[in-house]
C-alpha positions in Angstrom: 34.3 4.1 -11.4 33.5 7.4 -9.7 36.9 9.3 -8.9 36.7 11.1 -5.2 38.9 13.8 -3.4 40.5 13.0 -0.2 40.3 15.7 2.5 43.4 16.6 4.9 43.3 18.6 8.0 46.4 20.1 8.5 47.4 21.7 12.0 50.3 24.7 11.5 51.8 25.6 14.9 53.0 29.0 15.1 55.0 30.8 17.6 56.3 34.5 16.6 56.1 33.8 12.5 55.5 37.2 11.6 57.8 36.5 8.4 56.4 33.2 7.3 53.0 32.5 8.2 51.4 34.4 5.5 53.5 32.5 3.0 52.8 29.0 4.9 48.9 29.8 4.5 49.0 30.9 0.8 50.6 27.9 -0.1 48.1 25.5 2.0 44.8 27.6 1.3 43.9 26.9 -2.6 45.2 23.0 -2.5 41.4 21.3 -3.1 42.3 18.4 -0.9 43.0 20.7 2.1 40.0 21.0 4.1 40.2 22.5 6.8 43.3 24.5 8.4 44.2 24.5 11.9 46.2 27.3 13.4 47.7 27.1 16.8 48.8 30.3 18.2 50.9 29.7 21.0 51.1 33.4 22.5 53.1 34.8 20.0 54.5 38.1 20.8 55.1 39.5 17.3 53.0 40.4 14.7 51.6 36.9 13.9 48.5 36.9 15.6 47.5 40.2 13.6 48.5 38.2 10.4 46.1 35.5 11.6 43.1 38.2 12.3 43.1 39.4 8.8 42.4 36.1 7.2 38.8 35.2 6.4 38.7 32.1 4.6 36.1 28.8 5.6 39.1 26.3 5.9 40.4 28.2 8.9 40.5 27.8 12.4 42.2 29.8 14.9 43.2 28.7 18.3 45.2 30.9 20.8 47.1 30.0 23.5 
């Protein structure tokens, strides 16, 4: 019997998380079920979407409000 990974999207809203999103995405990022991370900005007006600019990784997706 062949064993097979699942794959999970997983939509994070963030609104002025300055202080947590880095942590939030570290945790999520190296899971090998995760497969794609979906980020929804919603006009934060702290450093959050600056955090979100300096990640480059293939799981994530980045969508501003």
């Amino acid at each position: 019997m062949e064993t097979t990974k699942e794959n999970l999207g997983i939509i994070v809203p963030a609104y002025n998380e300055e202080k947590t999103i880095s942590q939030v995405l570290d945790q999520i990022l190296p899971l090998d079920f995760v497969s794609q991370v979906i980020i929804v900005d919603d006009a934060s007006t702290d450093g959050t979407s600056d955090i979100l600019n300096s990640y480059e990784h293939p799981k994530i997706e980045i969508i501003k409000k």
